[in-house]
C-alpha positions as CSV (number, residue, x, y, z in Angstrom):
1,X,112.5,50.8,149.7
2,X,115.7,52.5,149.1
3,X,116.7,53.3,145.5
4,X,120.2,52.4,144.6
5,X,122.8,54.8,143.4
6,X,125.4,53.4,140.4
7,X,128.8,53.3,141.3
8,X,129.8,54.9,138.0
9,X,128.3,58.2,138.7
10,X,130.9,61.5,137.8
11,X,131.5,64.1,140.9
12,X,130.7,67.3,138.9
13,X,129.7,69.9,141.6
14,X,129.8,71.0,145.4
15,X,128.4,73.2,147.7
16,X,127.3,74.1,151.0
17,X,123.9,75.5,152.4
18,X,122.5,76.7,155.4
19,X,119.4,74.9,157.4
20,X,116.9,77.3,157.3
21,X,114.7,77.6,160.6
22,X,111.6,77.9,158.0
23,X,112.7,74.6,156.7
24,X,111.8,72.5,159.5
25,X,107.9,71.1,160.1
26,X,105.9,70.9,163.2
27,X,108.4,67.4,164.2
28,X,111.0,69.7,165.1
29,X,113.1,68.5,161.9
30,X,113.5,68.7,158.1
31,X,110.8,68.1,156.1
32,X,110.8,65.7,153.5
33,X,110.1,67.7,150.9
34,X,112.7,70.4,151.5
35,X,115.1,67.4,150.5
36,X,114.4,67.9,147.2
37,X,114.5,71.7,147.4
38,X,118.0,71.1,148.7
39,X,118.8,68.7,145.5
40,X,117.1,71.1,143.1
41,X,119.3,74.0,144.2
42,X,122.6,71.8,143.8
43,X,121.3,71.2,140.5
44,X,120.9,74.8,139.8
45,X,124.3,75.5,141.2
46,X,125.9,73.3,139.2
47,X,123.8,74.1,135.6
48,X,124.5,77.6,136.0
49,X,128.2,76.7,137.0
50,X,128.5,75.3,133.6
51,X,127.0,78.9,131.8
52,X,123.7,78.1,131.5
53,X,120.8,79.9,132.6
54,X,117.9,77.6,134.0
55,X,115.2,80.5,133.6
56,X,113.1,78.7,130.2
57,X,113.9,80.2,126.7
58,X,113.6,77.7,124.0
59,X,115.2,74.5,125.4
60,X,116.5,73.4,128.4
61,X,116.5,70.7,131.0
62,X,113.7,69.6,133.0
63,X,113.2,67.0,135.6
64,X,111.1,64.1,134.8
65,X,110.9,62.0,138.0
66,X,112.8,62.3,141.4
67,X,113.6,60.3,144.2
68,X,115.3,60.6,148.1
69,X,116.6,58.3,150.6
70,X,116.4,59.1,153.5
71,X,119.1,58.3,156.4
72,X,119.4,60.9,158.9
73,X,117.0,63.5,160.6
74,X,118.6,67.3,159.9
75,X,117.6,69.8,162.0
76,X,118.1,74.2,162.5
77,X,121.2,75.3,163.1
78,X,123.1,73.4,160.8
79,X,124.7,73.5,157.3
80,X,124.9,71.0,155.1
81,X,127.5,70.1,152.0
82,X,125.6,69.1,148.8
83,X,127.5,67.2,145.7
84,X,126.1,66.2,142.7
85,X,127.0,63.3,140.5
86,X,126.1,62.6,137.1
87,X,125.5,59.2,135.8
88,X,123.7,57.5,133.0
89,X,123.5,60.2,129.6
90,X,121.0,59.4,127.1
91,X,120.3,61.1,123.8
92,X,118.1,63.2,125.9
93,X,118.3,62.2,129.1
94,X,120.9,62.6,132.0
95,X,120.1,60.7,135.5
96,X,122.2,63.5,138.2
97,X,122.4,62.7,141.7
98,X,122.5,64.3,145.2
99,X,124.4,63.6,148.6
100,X,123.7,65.5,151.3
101,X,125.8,65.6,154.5
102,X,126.2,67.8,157.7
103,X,129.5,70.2,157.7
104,X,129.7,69.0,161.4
105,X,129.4,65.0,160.1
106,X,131.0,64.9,156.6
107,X,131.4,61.4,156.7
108,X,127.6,60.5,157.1
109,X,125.1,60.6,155.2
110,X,122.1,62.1,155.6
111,X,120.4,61.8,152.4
112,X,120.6,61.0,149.0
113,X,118.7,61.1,145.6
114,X,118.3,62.1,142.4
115,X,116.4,63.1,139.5
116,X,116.3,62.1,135.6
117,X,116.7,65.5,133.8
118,X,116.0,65.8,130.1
119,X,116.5,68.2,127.3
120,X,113.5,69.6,126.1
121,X,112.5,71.7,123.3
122,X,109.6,74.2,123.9
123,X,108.6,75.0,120.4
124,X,107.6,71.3,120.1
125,X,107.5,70.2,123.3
126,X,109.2,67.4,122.8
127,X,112.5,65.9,124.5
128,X,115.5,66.7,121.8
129,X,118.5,65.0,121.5
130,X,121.1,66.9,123.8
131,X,122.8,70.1,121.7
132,X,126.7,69.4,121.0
133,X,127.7,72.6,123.3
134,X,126.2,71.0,126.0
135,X,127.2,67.2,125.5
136,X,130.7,68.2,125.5
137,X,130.2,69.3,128.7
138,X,128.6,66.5,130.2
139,X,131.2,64.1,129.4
């Protein structure tokens, strides 16, 4: 079952990274679960590109659920580009979203996903609503 990605979603951030020979599994490929390392670092690029830090203080965002598609097999050597879409934003929440793609093959895909982050405040523990300085930003 693929998950489908709005079309509204807002390009916010790009990068590239490296495959890692580490990063593939016994198959001779990826793993799975380095997909979402991939999408977790794209996220951290992008937070900290807007001046936050993502180490914790008192609030901050934190991912609630995550998903990945899956379309093409990535293997050592290669480097991939990485952009990250925002979507849907809550009173807390914010639904960001990941495409993956080879340098070598930019115009196919080789994964997407995403993950539903919300804004959390640690002296309750609660979700909070998000904080003006960084709702202006969002939208």
């Amino acid at each position: 079952m693929r998950i489908e990605i709005p079309t509204e979603e807002k390009f916010v951030h790009e990068m590239n990274m490296p495959i890692r020979w580490g990063d593939m599994d016994a198959y001779g490929h990826v793993n799975n679960t380095v997909y979402f390392r991939y999408m977790e670092q794209a996220r951290v690029e992008w937070i900290t590109s807007l001046g936050y830090n993502v180490a914790p203080g008192d609030e901050s965002m934190l991912m609630m659920n995550g998903f990945c598609n899956f379309h093409q097999q990535l293997a050592y050597p290669g480097e991939l580009i990485l952009k990250t879409y925002i979507g849907n934003i809550g009173r807390s929440s914010l639904d960001v979203y990941t495409s993956m793609v080879l340098t070598t093959e930019p115009e196919v895909i080789a994964a997407v996903g995403g993950a539903t982050m919300v804004w959390v405040d640690f002296k309750t523990g609660k979700s909070a609503p998000w904080p003006d300085h960084v709702i202006s930003k969002l939208r």
